[in-house]
C-alpha positions as CSV (number, residue, x, y, z in Angstrom):
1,X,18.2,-9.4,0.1
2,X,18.4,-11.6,-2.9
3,X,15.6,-14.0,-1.5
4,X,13.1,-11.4,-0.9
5,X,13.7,-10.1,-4.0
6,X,13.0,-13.6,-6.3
7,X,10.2,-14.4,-3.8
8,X,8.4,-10.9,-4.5
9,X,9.2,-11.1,-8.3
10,X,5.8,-12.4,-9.0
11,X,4.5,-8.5,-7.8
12,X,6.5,-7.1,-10.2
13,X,6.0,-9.2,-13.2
14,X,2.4,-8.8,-12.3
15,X,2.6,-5.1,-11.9
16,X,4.2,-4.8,-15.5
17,X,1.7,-6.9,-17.6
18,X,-1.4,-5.2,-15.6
19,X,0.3,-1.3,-16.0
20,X,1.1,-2.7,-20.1
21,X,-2.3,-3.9,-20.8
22,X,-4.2,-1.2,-19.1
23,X,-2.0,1.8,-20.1
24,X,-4.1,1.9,-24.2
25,X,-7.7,1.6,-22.0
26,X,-6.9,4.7,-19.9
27,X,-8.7,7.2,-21.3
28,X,-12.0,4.4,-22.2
29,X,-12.3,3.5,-18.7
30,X,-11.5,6.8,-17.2
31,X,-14.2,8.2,-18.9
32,X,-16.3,5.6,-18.5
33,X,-15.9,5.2,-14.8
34,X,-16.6,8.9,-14.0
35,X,-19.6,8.7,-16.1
36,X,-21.5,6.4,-13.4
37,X,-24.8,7.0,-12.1
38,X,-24.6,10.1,-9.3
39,X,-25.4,7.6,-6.5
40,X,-21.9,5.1,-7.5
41,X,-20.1,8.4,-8.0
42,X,-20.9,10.2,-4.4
43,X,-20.0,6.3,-2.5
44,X,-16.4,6.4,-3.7
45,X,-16.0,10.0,-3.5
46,X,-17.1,8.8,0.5
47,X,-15.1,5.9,1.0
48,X,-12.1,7.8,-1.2
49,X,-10.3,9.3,1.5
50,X,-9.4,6.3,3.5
51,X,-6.2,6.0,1.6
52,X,-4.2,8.6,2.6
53,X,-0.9,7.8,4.4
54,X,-1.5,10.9,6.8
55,X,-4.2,9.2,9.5
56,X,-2.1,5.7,9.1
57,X,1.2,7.2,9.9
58,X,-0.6,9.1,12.7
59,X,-2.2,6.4,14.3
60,X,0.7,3.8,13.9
61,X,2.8,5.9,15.1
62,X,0.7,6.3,18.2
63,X,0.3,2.8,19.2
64,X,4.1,2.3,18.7
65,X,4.7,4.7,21.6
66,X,2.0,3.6,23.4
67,X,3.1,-0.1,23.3
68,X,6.8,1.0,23.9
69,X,5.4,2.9,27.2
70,X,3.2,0.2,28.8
71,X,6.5,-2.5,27.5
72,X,9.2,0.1,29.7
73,X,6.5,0.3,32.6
74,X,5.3,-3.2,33.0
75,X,6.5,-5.1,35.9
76,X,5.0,-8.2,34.8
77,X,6.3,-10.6,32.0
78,X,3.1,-11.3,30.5
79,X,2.3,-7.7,30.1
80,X,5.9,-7.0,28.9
81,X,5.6,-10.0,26.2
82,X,2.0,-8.6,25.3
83,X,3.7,-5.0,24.9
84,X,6.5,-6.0,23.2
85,X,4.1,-7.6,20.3
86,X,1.9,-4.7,20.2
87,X,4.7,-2.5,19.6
88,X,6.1,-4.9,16.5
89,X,2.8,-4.7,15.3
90,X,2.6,-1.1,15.8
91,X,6.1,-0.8,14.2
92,X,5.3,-3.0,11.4
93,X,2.6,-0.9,10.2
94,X,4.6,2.4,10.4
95,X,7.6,1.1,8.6
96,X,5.6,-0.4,5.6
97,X,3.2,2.9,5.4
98,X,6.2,5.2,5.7
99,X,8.3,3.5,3.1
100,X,5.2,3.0,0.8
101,X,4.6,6.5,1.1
102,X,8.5,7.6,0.3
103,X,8.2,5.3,-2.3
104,X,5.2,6.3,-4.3
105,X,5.9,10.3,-4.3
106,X,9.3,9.8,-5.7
107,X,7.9,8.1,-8.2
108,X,5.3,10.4,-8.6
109,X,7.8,13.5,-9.2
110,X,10.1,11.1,-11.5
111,X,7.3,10.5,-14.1
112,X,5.3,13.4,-13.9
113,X,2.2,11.7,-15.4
114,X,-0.8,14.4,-16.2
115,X,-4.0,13.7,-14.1
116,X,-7.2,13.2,-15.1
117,X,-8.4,16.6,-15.1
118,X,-6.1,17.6,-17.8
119,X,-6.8,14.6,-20.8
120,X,-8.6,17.6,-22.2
121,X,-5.8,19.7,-22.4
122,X,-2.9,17.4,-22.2
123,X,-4.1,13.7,-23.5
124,X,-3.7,10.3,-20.9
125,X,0.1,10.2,-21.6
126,X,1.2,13.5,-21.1
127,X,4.7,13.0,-18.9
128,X,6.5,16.1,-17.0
129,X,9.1,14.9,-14.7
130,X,10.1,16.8,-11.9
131,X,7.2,19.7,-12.3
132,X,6.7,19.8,-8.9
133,X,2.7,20.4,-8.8
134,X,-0.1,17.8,-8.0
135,X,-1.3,18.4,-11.4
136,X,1.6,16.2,-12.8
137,X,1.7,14.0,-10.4
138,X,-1.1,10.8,-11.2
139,X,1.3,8.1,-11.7
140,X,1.6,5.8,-9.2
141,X,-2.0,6.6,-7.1
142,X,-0.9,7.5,-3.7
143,X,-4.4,6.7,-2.1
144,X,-3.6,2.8,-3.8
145,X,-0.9,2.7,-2.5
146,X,-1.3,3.6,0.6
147,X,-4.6,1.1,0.2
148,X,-2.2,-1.8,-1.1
149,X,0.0,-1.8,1.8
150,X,-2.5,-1.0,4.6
151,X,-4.7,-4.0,3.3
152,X,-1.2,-6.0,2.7
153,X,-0.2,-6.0,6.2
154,X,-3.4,-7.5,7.4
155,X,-3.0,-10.0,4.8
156,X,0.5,-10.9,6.2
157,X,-0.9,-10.7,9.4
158,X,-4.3,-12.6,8.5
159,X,-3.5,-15.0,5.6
160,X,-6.8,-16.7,5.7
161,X,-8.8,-13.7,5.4
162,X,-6.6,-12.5,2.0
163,X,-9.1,-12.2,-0.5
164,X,-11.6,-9.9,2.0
165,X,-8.4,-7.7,2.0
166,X,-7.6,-7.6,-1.6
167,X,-11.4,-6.7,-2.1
168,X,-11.2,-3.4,0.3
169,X,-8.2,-2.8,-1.2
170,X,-9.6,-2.6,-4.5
171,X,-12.3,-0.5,-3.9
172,X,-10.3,2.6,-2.9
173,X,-8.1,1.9,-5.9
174,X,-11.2,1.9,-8.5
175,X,-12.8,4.7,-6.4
176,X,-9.7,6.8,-7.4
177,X,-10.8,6.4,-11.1
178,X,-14.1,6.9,-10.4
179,X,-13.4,10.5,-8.6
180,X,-11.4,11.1,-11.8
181,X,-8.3,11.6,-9.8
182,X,-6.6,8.7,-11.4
183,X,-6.0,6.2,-14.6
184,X,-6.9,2.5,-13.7
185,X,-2.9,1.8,-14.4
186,X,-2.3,4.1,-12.2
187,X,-4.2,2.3,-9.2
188,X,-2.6,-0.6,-10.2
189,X,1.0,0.2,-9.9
190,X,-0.4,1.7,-6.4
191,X,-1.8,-1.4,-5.5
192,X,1.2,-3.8,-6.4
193,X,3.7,-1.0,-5.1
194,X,1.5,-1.0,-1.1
195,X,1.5,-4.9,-1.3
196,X,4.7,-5.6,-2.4
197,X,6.4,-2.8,0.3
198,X,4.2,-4.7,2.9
199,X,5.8,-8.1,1.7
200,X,9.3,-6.7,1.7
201,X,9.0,-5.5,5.4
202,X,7.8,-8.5,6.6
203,X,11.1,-10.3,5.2
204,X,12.9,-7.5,7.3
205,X,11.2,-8.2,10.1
206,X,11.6,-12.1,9.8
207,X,15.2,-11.6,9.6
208,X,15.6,-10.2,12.9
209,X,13.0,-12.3,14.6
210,X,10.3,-9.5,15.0
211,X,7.1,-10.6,14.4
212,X,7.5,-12.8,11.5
213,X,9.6,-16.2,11.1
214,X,10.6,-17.4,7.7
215,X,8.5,-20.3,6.7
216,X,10.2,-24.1,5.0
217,X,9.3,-22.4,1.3
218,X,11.6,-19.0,2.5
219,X,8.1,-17.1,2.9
220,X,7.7,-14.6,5.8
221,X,4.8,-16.3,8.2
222,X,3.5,-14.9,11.6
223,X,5.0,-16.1,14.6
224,X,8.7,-16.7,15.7
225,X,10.3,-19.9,14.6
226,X,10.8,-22.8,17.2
227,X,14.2,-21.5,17.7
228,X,13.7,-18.2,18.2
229,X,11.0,-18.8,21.3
């Protein structure tokens, strides 16, 4: 656990000095984002929705017993060995959306951050732990999160293609402050929190040999190491 942990330390330092600086612009850049032409606002309000954990636990979940049916019913090896990665895959994306998503509404209930829709009212920093309503719940962004590890598994999976990845990611994190249903530090704890659960799993699954091998620099790559195959 240890290694994982000094490896990934880089996404929490990261996620502290972004949360820090952006934390006094909150209420600026909120305001200013929702206040966008009509045309930038209606996009995001479009493309919004694609980070919620509900379609990507749904469909992972799927594949995974999919793949686990065609692995148990293949008579073939190659099928069987083409099953058997499918259904990594498959569980790979389930565990790292599932634990993302535990992840980010416990943290949600344990700071209690006011949305948006109450600066009026409330102010950007208004905390109410453990209120138990939606209302109080804008800190981390669920949707960013959800975004930061859906995006951070095909960046595990598809290293060369990283930066297309963090892009998409970071358009359904800045269309949450756009929609006015987040603060931009709020998106980026989200973000940080979906990449760095997607990094983490991917050291799990090294560890046993599923799906990722641990690399000479003690980084999780694709593949199974020479002596695993």
């Amino acid at each position: 656990m240890k290694r994982p942990l000094v490896a990934t330390g880089w996404i929490l330092l990261t996620t502290i000095v972004l949360v820090f600086a952006l934390v006094p612009l909150d209420p600026f850049l909120s305001q200013k984002a929702q206040g966008l032409p009509a045309s930038i606002v209606a996009f995001n309000e479009t493309i919004t929705d694609f980070g919620r954990f509900g379609w990507m636990i749904y469909l992972s979940a799927t594949a995974l017993a999919a793949a686990f049916v065609v692995r148990r019913a293949a008579k073939q090896e190659p099928l069987q060995r083409k099953a058997s990665t499918a259904r990594d895959l498959a569980a790979y994306f389930l565990l790292t959306i599932g634990t993302a998503s535990a992840l980010v509404h416990t943290l949600k209930i344990l700071v209690g951050r006011a949305r948006p829709e109450l600066f009026t009212e409330l102010g950007a920093y208004s905390l109410t732990p453990f209120a138990n309503t939606n209302l109080y719940e804008s800190f981390p962004s669920g949707h960013s999160t959800a975004a930061g590890a859906f995006f951070g598994v095909f960046a595990m999976l598809l290293p060369k293609l990283r930066p297309l990845f963090l892009i998409l990611a970071l358009m359904i994190g800045v269309s949450r402050v756009i929609v006015g249903a987040h603060y931009p530090s709020d998106v980026a704890a989200g973000l940080l929190l979906g990449l760095w659960t997607s990094v983490m799993m991917a050291f799990l699954f090294a560890r046993y040999g599923r799906l990722f091998h641990l690399g000479p620099g003690g980084w999780p790559l694709l593949g199974r190491s020479d002596q695993a195959k």
